[in-house]
VODO-385776 format. One record per residue (C-alpha): residue in one letter; y, z, x. Coordinates in steps of 0.2 Angstrom, whole numbers, plus 5000, padded with zeros to 4 digits. Layout:
! VODO-385776
AYZX/...
! end
This chain:
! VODO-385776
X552853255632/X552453425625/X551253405610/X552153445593/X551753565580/X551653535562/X553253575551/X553353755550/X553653805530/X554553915523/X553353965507/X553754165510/X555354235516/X555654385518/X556554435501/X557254335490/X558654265497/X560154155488/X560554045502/X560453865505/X558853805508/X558353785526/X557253605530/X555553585537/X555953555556/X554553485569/X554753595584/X553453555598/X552653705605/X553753725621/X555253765606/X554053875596/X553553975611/X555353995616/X555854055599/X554454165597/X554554275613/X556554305608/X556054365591/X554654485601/X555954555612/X557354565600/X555854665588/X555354785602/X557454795610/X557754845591/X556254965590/X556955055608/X558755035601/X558155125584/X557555265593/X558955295604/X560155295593/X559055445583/X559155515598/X561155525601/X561555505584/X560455585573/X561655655560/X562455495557/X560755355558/X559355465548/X560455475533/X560655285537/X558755235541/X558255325526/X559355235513/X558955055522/X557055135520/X557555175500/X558054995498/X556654925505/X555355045495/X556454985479/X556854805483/X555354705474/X555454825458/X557354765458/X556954585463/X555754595451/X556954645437/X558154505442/X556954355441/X556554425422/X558554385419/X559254555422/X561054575433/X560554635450/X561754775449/X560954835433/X559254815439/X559754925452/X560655055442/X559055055430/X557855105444/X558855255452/X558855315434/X557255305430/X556755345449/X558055505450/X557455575431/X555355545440/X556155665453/X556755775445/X555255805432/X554355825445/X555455935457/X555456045440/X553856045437/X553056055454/X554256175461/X553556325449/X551756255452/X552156265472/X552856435471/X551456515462/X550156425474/X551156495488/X551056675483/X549356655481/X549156595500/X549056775511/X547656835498/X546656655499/X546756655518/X546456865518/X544956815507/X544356675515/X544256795533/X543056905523/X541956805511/X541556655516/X540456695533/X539456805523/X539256695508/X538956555522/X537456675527/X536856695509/X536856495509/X535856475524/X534856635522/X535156675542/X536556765552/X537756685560/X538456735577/X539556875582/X541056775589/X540956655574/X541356825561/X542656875575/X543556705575/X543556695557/X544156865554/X545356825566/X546156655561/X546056705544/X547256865546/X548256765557/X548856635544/X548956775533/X550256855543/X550856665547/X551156615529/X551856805525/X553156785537/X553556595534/X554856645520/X556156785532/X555956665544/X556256495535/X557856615528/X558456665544/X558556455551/X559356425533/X560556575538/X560756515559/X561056325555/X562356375540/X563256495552/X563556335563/X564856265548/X565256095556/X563256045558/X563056145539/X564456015531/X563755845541/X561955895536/X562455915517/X563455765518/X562055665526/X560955705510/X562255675497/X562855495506/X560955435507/X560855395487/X562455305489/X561955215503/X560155165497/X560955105481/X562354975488/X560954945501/X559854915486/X561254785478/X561754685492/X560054685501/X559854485497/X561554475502/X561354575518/X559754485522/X560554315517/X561854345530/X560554395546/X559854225539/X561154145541/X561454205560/X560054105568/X560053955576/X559653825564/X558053755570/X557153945572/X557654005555/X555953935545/X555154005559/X555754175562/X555754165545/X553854175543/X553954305555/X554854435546/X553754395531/X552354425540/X552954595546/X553354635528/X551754575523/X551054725534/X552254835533/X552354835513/X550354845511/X550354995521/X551855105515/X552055055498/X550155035495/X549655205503/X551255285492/X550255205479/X548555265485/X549155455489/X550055505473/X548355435463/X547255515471/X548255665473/X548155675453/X546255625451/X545955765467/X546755925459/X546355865441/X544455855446/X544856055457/X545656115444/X544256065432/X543256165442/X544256325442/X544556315461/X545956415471/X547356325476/X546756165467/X548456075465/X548756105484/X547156025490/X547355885480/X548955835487/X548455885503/X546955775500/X547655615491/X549255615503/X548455665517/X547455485514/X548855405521/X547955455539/X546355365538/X544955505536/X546055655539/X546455685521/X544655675516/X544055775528/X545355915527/X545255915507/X543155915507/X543456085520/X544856185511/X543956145494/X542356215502/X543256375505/X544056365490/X542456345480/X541756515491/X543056615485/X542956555469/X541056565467/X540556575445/X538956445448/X538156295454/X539256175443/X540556205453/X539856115467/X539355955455/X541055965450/X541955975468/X540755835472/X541055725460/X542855745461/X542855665480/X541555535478/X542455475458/X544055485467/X543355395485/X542355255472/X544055225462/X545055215478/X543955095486/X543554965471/X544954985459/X546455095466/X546854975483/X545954805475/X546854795459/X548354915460/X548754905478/X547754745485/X546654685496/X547854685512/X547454835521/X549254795533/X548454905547/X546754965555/X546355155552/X546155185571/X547855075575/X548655185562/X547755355572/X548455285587/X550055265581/X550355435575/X549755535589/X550655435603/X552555425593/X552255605588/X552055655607/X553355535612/X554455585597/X554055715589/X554255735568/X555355575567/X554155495578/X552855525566/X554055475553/X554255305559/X552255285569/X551555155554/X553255065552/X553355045571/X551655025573/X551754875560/X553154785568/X552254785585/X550554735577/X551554545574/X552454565589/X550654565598/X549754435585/X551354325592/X551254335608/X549354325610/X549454175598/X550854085609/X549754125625/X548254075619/X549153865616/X549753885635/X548953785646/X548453945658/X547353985643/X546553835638/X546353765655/X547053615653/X547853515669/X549553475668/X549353295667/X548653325649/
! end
């Protein structure tokens, strides 16, 4: 007789679902198991079925994946609304307000800010080919080598030309994919059908989620239940919490630049702060272009305090107030399982691939914890004989 497990609960679905409630059931381990590895390879079938389907028919499933990924973001503000007494379709409706008039401050503000940094680009990287080896040389006091002054001079007129020529040739894509009408008309209507989506995603979400629920055998539901919570509890620590994390530190990083009278602050702060989102990357790559940016800005020693401080105050508050008290404690992935991720599904992939790494790379993280869980009861595992 196969040992039984406790009663699986049901203390944290998914989303808030207005169904009947399911009751505890005992399942021994042989039914767990069981219900487990289904769940695992319906997870990873849906993954490579997500996938394919981006593949053969990307015009139609990107609009779709981004509104189901708009409801998600959206759901617990909406949920939240609704528990405070609020009609679910008004909730809704008050959040694509208030989240469409955020975007469109910030398109109109950001978009004048954006087009004067990127005028200012050919000159900064013109600059940067010319000044900052010699002011590197100043700063150490000795020379540095020849082919270190050749490749700088060389990379640095090279993105000069690069960004000079990004705009004709960003116009003549534009120009090429609208000359192709039919793939112009589906694109637009992509675009303009994912608000509409995302929001009647947004409303029925419960519903929809409700009715998945209500497709499962009776006896697995508390526990695949748990399951999808556990993948939302990864998932959501991640993408909402890193959101979270970028947008703040993107402020904190070009307030602290700008204070500093550095080129190109706004764009190096959100460069850094979003950048965060890839454990170490953003750091790193802001610290470097503020360093070059701080060259070619050179009016004293303060500014070095000031770039300084603008890292380590905007690193202090991300580590002990930003993701404790704003974000939380749950971390959802690793820094190098999210590295990982990136790199493989953007080889694999390409842009989409990077797109969906963390999300992907969430799911499989429970698929894994399952399956090693499950194995590690088995009697192959624990060595028990099979008399036991």
């Amino acid at each position: 007789m196969p040992p039984v497990l406790h009663s699986v609960k049901t203390e944290e679905p998914v989303a808030p679902v207005a169904v009947e409630p399911v009751p505890d059931v005992e399942l021994t381990e042989t039914e767990a198991r069981r219900i487990d590895l289904w769940w695992s390879a319906v997870m990873v079938g849906s993954l490579g079925l997500v996938f394919a389907l981006l593949a053969v028919f990307g015009g139609v499933a990107v609009p779709v994946l981004l509104a189901l990924s708009g409801a998600y973001i959206f759901n617990p503000m909406v949920t939240s609304l609704e528990r405070r007494g609020l009609d679910r379709t008004l909730g809704t409706t008050l959040v694509f307000v208030a989240g469409t008039l955020l975007l469109v401050g910030a398109v109109l503000y950001l978009i004048p800010v954006f087009r004067d940094e990127a005028l200012k680009l050919p000159d900064f990287f013109s600059r940067a080919s010319t000044q900052v080896v010699p002011r590197v040389e100043a700063l150490v006091g000795a020379s540095l080598p020849d082919l270190i002054r050749q490749r700088t001079t060389e990379l640095g007129q090279q993105a000069s030309e690069l960004v000079q020529s990004a705009g004709p040739a960003a116009a003549r894509i534009v120009a090429a994919f609208a000359g192709n009408t039919a793939r112009f008309v589906v694109t637009l209507l992509g675009l303009a059908v994912v608000p509409v989506l995302a929001f009647f995603f947004l409303q029925d979400y419960p519903r929809l989620m409700g009715r998945v629920k209500d497709l499962l055998p009776r006896r697995s539901v508390a526990l695949v239940a748990r399951r999808f919570a556990e993948v939302d509890e990864v998932l959501s620590a991640f993408v909402r919490g890193q959101l979270t994390v970028g947008a703040l530190l993107s402020v904190i990083y070009a307030a602290g630049l700008s204070i500093g009278r550095i080129d190109m602050a706004i764009v190096i702060g959100v460069i850094a702060g979003f950048g965060n989102m890839v454990p170490y990357l953003g750091t790193g790559v802001g610290i470097l272009l503020s360093l070059v940016g701080l060259m070619l800005s050179w009016q004293g020693p303060w500014q070095i305090g000031v770039v300084a401080g603008t890292f380590i105050i905007g690193q202090m508050l991300e580590g002990f107030v930003i993701t404790p008290r704003i974000v939380g404690e749950k971390v959802g992935l690793a820094p190098v399982a999210v590295i990982i991720a990136i790199l493989a599904f953007g080889e694999l992939f390409g842009f989409v691939g990077i797109l969906l790494a963390v999300p992907v790379a969430a799911i499989l993280k429970v698929v894994l914890r399952v399956v090693v869980q499950r194995y590690q009861r088995t009697r192959l595992y624990t060595g028990e004989s099979q008399s036991a």
